[in-house]
DRENVEX-697276 format. One record per atom (N, C-alpha, C): x, y, z. Coordinates in steps of 0.05 Angstrom, whole numbers, padded with zeros to 5 digits, always signed. Example, Ala and Ser with C-alpha at 12.3 -4.5 7.8 and 13.67 -1.06 7.14 Angstrom:
<sites>
+00264-00114+00156
+00246-00090+00156
+00264-00066+00156
+00257-00045+00142
+00273-00021+00143
+00258+00001+00157
</sites>
This chain:
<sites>
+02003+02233+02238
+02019+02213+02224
+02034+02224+02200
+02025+02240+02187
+02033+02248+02166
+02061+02268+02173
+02054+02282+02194
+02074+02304+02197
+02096+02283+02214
+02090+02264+02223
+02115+02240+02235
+02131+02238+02214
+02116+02227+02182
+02122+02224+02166
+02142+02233+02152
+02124+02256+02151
+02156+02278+02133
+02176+02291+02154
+02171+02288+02181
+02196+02298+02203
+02219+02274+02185
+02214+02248+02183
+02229+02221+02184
+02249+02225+02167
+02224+02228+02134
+02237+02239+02108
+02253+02266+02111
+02261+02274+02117
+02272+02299+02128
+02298+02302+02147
+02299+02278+02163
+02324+02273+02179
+02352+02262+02165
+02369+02269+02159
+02396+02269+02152
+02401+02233+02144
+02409+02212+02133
+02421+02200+02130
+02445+02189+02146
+02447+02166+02170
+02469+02159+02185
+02489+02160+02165
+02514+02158+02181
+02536+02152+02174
+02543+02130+02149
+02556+02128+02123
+02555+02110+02109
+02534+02099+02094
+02508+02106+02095
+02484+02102+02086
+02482+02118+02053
+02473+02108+02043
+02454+02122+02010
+02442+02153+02007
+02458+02161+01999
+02432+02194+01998
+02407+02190+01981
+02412+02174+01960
+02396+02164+01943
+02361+02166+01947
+02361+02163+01978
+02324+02160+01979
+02324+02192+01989
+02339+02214+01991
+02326+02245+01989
+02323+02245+01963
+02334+02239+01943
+02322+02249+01916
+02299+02246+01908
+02290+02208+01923
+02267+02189+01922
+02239+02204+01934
+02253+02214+01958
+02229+02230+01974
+02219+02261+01960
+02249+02267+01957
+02242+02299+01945
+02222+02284+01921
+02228+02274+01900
+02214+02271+01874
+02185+02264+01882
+02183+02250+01901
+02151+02238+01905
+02133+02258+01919
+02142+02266+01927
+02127+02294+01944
+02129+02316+01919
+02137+02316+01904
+02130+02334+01887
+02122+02332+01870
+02121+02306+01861
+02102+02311+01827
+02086+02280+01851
+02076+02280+01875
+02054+02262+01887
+02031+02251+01871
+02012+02284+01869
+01986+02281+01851
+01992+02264+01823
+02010+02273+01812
+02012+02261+01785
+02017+02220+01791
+02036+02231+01804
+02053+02194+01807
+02027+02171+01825
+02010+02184+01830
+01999+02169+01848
+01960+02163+01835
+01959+02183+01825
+01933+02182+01806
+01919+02161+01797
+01946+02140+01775
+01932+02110+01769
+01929+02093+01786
+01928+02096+01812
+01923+02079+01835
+01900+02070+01841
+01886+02047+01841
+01863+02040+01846
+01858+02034+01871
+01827+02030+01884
+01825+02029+01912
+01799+02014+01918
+01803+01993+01933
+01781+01966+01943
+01782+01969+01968
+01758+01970+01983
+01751+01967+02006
+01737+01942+02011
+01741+01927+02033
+01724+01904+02033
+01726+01898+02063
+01717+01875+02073
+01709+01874+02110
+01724+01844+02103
+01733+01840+02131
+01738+01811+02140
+01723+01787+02125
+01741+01766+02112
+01718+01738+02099
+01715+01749+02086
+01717+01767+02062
+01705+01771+02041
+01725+01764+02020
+01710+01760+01986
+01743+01761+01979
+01746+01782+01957
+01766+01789+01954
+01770+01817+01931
+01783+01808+01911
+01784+01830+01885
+01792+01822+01865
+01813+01849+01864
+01839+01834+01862
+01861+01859+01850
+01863+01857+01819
+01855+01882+01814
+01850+01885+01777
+01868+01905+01767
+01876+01881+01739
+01901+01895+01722
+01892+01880+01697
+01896+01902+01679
+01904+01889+01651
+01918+01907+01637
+01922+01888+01617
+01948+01891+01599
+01939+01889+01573
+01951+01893+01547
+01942+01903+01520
+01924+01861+01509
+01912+01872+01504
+01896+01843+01502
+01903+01831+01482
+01914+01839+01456
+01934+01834+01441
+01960+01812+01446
+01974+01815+01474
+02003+01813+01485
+01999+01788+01499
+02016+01760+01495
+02020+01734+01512
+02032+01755+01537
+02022+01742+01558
+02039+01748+01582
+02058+01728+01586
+02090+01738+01591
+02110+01712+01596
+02120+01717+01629
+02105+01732+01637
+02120+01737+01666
+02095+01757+01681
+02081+01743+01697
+02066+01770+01722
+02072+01758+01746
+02076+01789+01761
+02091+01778+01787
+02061+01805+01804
+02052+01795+01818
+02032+01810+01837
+02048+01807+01868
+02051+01825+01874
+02073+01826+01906
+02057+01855+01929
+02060+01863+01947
+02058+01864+01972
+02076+01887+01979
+02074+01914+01974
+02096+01931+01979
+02109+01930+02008
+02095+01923+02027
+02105+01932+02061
+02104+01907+02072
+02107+01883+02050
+02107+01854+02061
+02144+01849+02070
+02145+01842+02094
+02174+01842+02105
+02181+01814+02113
+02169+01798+02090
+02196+01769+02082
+02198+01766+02059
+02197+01745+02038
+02204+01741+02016
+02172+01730+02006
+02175+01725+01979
+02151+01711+01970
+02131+01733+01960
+02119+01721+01934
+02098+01738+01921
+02068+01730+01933
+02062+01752+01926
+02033+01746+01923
+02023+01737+01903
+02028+01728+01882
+02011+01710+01862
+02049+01710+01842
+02050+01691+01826
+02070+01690+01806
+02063+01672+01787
+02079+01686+01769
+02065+01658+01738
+02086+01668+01712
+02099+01651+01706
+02122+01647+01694
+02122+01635+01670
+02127+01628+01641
+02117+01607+01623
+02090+01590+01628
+02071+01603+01618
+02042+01595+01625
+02028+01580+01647
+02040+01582+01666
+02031+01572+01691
+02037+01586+01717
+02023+01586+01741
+02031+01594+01757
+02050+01571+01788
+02059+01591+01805
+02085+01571+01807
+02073+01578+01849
+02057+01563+01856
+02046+01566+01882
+02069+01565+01902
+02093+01546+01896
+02113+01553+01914
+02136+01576+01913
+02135+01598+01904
+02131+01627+01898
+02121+01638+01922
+02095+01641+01935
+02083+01652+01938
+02089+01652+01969
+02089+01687+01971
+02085+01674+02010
+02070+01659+02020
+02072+01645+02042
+02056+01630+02061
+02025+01644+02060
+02025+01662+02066
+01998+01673+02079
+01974+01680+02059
+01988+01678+02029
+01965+01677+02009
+01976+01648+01993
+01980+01627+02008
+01983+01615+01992
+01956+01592+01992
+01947+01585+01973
+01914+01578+01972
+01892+01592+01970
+01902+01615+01972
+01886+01636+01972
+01876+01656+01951
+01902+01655+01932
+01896+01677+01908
+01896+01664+01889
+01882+01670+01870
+01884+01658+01827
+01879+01675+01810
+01881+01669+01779
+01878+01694+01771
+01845+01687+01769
+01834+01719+01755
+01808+01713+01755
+01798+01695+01730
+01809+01699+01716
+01806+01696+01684
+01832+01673+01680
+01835+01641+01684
+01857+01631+01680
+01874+01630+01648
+01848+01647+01634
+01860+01639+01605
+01873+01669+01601
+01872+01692+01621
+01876+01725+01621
+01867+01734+01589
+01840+01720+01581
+01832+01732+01569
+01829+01762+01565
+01828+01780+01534
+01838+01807+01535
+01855+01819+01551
+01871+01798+01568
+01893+01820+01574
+01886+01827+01607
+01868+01805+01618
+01860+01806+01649
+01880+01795+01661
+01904+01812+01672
+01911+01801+01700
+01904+01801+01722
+01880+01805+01729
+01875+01808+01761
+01868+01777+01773
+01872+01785+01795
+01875+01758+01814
+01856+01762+01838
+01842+01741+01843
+01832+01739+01866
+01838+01735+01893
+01831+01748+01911
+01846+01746+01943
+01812+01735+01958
+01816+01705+01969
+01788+01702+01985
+01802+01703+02015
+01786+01701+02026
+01784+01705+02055
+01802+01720+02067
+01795+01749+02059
+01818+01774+02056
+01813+01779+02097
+01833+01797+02114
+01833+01790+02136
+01851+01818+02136
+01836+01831+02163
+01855+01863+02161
+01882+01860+02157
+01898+01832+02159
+01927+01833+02146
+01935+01842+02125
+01915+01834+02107
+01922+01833+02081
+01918+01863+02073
+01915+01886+02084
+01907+01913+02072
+01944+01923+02071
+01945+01936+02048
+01962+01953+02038
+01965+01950+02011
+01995+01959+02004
+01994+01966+01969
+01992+01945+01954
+01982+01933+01933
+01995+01912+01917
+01996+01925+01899
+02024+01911+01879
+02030+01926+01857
+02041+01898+01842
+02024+01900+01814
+02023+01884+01787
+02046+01889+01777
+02070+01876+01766
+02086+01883+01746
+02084+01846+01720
+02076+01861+01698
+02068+01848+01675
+02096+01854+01648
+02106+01828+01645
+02125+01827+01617
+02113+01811+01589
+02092+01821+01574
+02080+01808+01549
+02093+01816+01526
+02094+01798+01509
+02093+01801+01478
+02082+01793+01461
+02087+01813+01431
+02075+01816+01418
+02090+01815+01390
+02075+01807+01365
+02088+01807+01340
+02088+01832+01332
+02095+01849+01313
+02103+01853+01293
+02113+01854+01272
+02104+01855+01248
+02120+01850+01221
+02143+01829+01228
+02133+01801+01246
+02150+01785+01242
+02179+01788+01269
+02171+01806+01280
+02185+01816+01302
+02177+01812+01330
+02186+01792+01347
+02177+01798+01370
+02188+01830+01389
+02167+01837+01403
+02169+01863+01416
+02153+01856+01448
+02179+01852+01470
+02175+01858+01501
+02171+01874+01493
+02143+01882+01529
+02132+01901+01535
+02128+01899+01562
+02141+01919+01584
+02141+01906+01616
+02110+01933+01627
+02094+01923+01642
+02063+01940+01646
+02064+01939+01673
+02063+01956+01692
+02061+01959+01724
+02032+01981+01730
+02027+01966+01754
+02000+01973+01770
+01999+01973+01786
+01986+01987+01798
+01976+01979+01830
+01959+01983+01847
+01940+01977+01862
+01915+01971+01870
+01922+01975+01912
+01909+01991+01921
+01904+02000+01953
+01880+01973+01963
+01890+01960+01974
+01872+01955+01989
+01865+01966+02026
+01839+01963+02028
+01831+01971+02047
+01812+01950+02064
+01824+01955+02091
+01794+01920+02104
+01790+01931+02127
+01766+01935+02133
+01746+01946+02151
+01741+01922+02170
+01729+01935+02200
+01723+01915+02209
+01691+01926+02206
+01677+01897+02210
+01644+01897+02202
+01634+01922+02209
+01635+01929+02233
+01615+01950+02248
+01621+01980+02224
+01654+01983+02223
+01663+02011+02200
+01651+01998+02175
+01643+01979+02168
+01638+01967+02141
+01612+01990+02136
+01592+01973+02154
+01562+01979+02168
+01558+02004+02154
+01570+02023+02176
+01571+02052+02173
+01582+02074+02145
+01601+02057+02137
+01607+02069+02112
+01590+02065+02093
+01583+02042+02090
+01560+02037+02066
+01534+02051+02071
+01518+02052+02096
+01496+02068+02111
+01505+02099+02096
+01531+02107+02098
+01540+02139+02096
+01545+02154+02108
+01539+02141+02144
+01547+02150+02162
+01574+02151+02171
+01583+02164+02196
+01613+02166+02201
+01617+02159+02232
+01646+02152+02239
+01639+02126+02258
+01671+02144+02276
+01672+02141+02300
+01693+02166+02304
+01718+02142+02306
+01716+02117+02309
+01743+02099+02302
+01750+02089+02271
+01741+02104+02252
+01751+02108+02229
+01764+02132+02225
+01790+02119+02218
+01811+02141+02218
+01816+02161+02188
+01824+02188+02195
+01828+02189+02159
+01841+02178+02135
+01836+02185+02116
+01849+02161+02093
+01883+02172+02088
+01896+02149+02092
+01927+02158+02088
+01929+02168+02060
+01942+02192+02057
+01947+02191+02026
+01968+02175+02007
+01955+02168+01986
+01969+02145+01974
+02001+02139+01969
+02004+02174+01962
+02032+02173+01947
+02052+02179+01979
+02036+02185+02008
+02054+02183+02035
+02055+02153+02043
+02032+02134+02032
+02035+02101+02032
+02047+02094+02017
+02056+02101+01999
+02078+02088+01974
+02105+02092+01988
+02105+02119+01992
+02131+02127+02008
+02138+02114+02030
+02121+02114+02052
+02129+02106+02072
+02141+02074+02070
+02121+02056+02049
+02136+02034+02041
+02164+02026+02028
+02169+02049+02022
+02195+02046+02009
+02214+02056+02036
+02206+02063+02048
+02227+02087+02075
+02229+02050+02085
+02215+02041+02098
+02207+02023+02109
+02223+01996+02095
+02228+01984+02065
+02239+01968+02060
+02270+01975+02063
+02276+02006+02051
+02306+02017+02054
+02317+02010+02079
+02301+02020+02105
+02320+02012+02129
+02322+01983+02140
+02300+01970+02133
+02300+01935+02135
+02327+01933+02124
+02331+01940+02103
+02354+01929+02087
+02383+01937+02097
+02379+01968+02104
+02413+01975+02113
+02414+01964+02139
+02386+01956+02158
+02391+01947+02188
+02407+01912+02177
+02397+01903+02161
+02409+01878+02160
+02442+01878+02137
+02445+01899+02130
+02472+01892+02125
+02487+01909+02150
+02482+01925+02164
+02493+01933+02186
+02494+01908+02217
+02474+01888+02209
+02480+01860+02225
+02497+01847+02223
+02497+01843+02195
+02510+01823+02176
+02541+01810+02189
+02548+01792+02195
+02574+01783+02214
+02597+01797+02194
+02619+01798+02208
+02645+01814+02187
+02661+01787+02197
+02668+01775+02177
+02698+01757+02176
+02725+01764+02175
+02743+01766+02189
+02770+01768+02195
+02790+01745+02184
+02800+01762+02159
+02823+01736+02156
+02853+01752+02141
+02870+01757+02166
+02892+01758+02160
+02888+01791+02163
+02897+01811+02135
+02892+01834+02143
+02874+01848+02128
+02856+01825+02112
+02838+01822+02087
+02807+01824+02115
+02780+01843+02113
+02755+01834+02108
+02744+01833+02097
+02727+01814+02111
+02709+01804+02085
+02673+01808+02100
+02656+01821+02085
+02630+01823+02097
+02617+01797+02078
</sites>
């Protein structure tokens, strides 16, 4: 998988397309260890529910957290909360009822949110981005805080075995993080150029218009 990976990262750019994600790829593959380090990692089995954990300076009102789904391919967050409340119709369909924060008052600066009845769907990146403020000497001071948390969902039997300490030969090895970051981004880039390369072209006169 991995060597699929970087063959992909590695292939030339079609016609008219961005060079922009070789720089993206070169840079992540090379400083990987570093960029990928604050990454946290939850394992959990089917029906269970997990906690994606973030915080922020406990000091700082939060006026904006947006918790989202890196390799989620429609629209909609995973958790949102905007001027002291959160806004459920935001949220994709498939966590919707599903997630809250843990702490509704985000006491010290807790944004993490709860995911119940987590379902091997729900495994991949989530990533926190937090906008709080704070006084100073009479000064308000934004402050924007990003995170992000791996999840992982086992089915029972790999659950079993991992916790035991045993090893189970349909557990696969662990993707590395900063080739799962990547590949999510490879992955939203061409969603995006496949749909403006759909996109209908209008004809009018000797003017187009996309």
């Amino acid at each position: 998988m991995i060597v699929l990976l970087l063959c992909a990262c590695l292939l030339p750019p079609a016609a008219g397309e961005c060079v922009c994600d070789s720089w993206f790829i070169s840079a992540l593959l090379l400083f990987c260890p570093s960029s990928c380090s604050g990454e946290q990692e939850e394992t959990v089995k089917p029906g269970d529910m997990v906690t994606l954990q973030s915080r922020c300076p406990g000091d700082a009102v939060v006026t904006l957290l947006e918790w989202v789904r890196l390799d989620q391919k429609s629209d909609g967050y995973v958790f949102f909360y905007r001027g002291d409340r959160p806004y459920a119709n935001y949220q994709h369909p498939s966590f919707r009822g599903r997630v809250a924060l843990r702490d509704p008052e985000m006491a010290g600066g807790d944004v993490s949110v709860t995911v119940r009845n987590v379902s091997v769907a729900d495994a991949g990146t989530y990533t926190c981005r937090v906008i709080s403020r704070t006084t100073e000497h009479d000064e308000q001071i934004s402050t924007e805080f990003r995170d992000a948390v791996r999840l992982t969902v086992t089915d029972a039997e790999i659950w079993s075995n991992q916790v035991s300490g045993e090893s189970t030969s349909s557990t696969s090895p662990q993707f590395p993080k900063c080739l799962e970051t990547l590949l999510s981004h490879l992955l939203q880039q061409r969603t995006m150029r496949e749909e403006r390369r759909n996109r209908p072209t209008m004809h009018c006169g000797s003017d187009i218009y996309h």
